[in-house]
C-alpha positions in Angstrom: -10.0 6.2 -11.8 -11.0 6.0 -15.5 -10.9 9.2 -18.1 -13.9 9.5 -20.6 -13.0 9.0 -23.8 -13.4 11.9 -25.5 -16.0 13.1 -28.1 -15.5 13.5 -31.5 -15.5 17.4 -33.0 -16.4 18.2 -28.9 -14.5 20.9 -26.7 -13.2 21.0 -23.4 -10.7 20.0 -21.0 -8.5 17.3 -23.2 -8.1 13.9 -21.2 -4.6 14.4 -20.0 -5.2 17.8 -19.0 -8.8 15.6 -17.1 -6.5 12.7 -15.8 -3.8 15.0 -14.2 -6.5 17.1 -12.3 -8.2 13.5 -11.1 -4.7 12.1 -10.5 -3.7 15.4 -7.9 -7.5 15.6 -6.3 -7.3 11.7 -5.8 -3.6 12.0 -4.2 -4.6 14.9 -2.2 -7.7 13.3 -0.7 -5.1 10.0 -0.1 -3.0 12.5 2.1 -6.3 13.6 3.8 -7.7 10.0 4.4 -3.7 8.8 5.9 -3.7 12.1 7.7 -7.1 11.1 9.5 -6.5 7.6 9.4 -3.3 8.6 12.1 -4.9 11.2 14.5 -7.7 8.5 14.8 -5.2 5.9 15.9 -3.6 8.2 18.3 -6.6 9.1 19.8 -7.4 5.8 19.9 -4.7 4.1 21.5 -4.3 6.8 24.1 -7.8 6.2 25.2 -6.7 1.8 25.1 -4.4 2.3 27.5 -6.5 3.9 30.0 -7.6 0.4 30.3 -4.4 -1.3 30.7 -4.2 -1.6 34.1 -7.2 -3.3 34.6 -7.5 -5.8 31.5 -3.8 -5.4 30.5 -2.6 -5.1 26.1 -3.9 -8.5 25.5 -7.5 -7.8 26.9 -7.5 -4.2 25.3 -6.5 -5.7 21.9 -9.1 -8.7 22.0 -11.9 -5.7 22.8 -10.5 -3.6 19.8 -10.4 -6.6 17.5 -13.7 -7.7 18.4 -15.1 -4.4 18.2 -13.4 -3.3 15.1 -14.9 -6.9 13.2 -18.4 -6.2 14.5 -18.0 -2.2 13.1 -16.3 -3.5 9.8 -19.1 -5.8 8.6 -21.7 -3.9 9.6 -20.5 -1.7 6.8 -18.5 -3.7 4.1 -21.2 -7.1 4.5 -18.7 -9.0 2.6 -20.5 -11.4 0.5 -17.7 -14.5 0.8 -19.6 -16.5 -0.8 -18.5 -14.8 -4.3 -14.8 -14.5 -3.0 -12.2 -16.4 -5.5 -9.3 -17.8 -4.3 -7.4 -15.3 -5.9 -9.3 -12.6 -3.3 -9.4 -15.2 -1.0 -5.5 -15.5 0.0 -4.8 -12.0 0.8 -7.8 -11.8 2.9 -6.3 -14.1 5.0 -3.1 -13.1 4.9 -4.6 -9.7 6.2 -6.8 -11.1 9.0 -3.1 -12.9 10.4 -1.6 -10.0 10.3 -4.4 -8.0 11.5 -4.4 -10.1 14.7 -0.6 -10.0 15.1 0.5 -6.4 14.7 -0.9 -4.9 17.5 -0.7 -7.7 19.8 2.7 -7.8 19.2 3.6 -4.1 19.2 1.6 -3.5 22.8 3.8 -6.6 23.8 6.9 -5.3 22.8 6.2 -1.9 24.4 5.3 -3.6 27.9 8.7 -4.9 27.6 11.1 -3.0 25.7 9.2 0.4 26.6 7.4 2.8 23.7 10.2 4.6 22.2 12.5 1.3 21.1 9.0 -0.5 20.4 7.7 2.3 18.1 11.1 3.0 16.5 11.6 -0.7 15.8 7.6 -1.1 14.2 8.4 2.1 11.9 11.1 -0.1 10.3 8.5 -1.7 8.6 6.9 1.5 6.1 10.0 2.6 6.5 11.3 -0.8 4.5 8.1 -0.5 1.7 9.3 3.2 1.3 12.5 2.2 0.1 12.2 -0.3 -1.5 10.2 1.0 -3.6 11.8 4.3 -4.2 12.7 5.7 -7.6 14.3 8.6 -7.1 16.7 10.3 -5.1 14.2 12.8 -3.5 11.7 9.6 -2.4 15.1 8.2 -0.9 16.1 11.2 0.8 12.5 11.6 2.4 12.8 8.0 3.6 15.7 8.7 5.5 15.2 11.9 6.8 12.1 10.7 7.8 13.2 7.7 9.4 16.6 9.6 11.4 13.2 12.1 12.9 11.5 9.5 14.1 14.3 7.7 16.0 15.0 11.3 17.2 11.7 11.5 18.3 11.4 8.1 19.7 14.6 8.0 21.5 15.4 4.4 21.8 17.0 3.0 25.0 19.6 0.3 25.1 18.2 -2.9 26.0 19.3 -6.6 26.7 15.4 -7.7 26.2 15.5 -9.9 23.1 12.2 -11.4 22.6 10.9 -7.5 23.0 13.3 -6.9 20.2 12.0 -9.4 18.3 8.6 -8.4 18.9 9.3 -5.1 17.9 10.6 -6.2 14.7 7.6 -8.4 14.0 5.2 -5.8 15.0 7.5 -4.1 11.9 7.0 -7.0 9.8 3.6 -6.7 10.2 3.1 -3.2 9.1 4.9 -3.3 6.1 3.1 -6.4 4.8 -0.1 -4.7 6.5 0.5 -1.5 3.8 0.6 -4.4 0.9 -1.7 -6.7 1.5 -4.0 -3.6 1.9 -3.6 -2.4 -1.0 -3.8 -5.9 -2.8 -7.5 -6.4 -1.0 -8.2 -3.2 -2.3 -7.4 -3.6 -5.6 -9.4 -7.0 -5.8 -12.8 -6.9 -3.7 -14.8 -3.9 -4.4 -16.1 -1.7 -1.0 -14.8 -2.2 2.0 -15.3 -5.9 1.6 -12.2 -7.1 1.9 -11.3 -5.5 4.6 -14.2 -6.6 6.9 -13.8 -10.5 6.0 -10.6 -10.0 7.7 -11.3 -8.0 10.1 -14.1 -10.3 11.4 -11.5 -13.6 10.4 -9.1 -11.5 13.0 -12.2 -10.8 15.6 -12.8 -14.8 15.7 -9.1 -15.6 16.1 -8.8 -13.5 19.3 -12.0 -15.2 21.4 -9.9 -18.1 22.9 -6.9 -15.1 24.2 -9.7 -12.6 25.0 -11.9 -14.6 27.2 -9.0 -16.6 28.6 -7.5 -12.9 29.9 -11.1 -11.4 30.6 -11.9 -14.6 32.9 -8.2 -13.9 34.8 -8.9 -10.3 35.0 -12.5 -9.0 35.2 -12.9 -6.1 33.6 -14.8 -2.8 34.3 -17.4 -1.4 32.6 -15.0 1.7 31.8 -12.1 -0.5 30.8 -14.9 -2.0 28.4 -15.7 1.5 27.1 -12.0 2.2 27.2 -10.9 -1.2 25.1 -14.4 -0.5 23.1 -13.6 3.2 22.2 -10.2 2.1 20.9 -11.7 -0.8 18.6 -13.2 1.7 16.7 -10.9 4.7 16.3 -7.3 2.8 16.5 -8.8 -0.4 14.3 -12.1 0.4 12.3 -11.6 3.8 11.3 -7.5 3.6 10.2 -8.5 0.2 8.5 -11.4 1.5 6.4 -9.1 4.8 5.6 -6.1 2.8 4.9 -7.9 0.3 2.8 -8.9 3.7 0.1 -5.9 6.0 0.0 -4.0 2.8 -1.2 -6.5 3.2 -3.5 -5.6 6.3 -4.4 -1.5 6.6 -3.4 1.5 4.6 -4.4 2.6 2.5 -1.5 6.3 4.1 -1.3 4.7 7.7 -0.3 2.0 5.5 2.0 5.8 3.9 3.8 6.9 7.7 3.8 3.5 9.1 5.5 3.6 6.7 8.3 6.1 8.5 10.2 3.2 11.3 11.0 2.3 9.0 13.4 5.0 10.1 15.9 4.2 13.7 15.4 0.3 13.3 16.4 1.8 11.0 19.1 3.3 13.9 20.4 0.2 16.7 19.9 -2.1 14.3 21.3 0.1 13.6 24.3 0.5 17.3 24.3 -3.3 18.1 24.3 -4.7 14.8 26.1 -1.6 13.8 28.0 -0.2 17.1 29.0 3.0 15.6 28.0 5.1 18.4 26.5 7.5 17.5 24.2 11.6 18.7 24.0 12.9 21.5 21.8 15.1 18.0 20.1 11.6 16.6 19.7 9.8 19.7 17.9 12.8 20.0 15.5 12.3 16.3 14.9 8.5 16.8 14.0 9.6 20.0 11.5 12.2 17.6 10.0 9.4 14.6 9.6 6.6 17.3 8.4 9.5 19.4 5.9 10.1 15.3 4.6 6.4 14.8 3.9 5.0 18.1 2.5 8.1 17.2 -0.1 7.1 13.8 -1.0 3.6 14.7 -0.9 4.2 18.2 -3.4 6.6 15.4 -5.7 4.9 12.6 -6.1 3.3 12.0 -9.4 6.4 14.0 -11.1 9.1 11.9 -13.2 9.3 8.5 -14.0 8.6 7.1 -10.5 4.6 8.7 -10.7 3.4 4.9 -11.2 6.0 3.7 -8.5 3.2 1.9 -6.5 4.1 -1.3 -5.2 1.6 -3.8 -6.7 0.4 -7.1 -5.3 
């Protein structure tokens, strides 16, 4: 965001006093657009897996993808034409990992079960966080952060391999998802970027989902279902993601992601009726108390620029 230079003899705030106001409002509406960005995924994918029995995590994630293309350039009409190579690369590099991540995370889950699956997936934020931490405080939020959500998760032992190795590239996947994100962002102005590969993603999943849709017919409410969750667990988190990168370094972005459990486990509570343990409501204080810290430090000391750049 650029400061006005200022005008000669004139009065006012001074430009550092400008950029330091524009700085906090433009962090603040970062938190607001990750925060957002979460419950919508939430919400989301607890409304995907109503259709799992009848079109299964492949089906439900060929619906989203489609669904989140058609949504995503309808609003960013990406004119590709213009692109440059140079804006070209990690648009592609988004739409592959677009199409993996949540393929490979509802896999891993279907094998490995949700709490190994998501604790293994968080591993990837978790990874951009510290890496490219600065300070002891953005360190200490990692981890404490990162111990809440295992709590939270609580992680069975399993012999399951290949769902291990799902897990971790459904990890993977995240973490480069947070960079590449950022790196669109930063080089195709709109939402552009982000619908060219969402709608590169949509066309790589119409071989898997009419090979599963002609296997297992689905119902108009597992359409809605699978439809419902294209837009809030894809299109919505995608577009939000795409500007509080914009607006956040990507260490405290890698630090934030660990809300997700917590509105996992209020929208379970509220849509689910699934009541969480007195272990699991510590463990959501411990991840909030992490965040509202990183969140009430960042853009103090040295590490204020500490964005991970593409």
């Amino acid at each position: 965001m650029s400061v006005r230079a200022r005008r000669a003899g004139g009065t006012g705030t001074p430009d550092g006093d400008s950029h330091r106001v524009s700085g906090r409002s433009g962090r603040l509406a970062g938190v607001a657009m990750m925060f957002g960005s979460g419950l919508s995924n939430q919400v989301g994918a607890a409304t995907g897996a109503l259709a799992f029995p009848v079109i299964g995590p492949a089906g439900v994630v060929a619906v989203r993808q489609w669904v989140a293309g058609a949504v995503l350039l309808a609003v960013g009409r990406p004119r590709v034409r213009s692109f440059t190579w140079r804006q070209w690369w990690p648009v592609l590099c988004l739409a592959v990992v677009f199409a993996t991540m949540n393929l490979s995370l509802y896999t891993a889950i279907d094998r490995i079960g949700l709490g190994l699956a998501v604790t293994l997936e968080f591993l990837g934020p978790l990874a951009v966080a510290l890496a490219a931490a600065r300070r002891a405080v953005d360190l200490g939020c990692a981890l404490i952060a990162g111990a809440a959500v295992v709590v939270l998760a609580r992680p069975q032992p399993t012999t399951d391999y290949p769902g291990i190795a799902l897990g971790l590239l459904a990890a993977v996947c995240w973490a480069s998802y947070i960079l590449l994100n950022r790196t669109v962002g930063s080089r195709i102005p709109g939402a552009q970027g982000s619908a060219a590969a969402a709608g590169l993603s949509a066309l790589l999943y119409i071989p898997v989902g009419v090979t599963v849709l002609v296997h297992h017919p689905p119902t108009a409410g597992a359409l809605g279902y699978a439809a419902i969750a294209g837009i809030l667990s894809s299109a919505v988190p995608f577009l939000a993601d795409l500007l509080a990168l914009r607006r956040i370094p990507a260490r405290f972005f890698g630090v934030f992601m660990s809300v997700n459990p917590v509105l996992a486990a209020l929208v379970g509570l509220v849509v689910l009726d699934q009541t969480p343990h007195v272990v699991e409501w510590l463990a959501i204080a411990a991840i909030v108390t992490a965040n509202t810290v990183s969140v009430l430090t960042t853009g103090r000391g040295p590490s204020a620029d500490g964005s991970v750049r593409g």
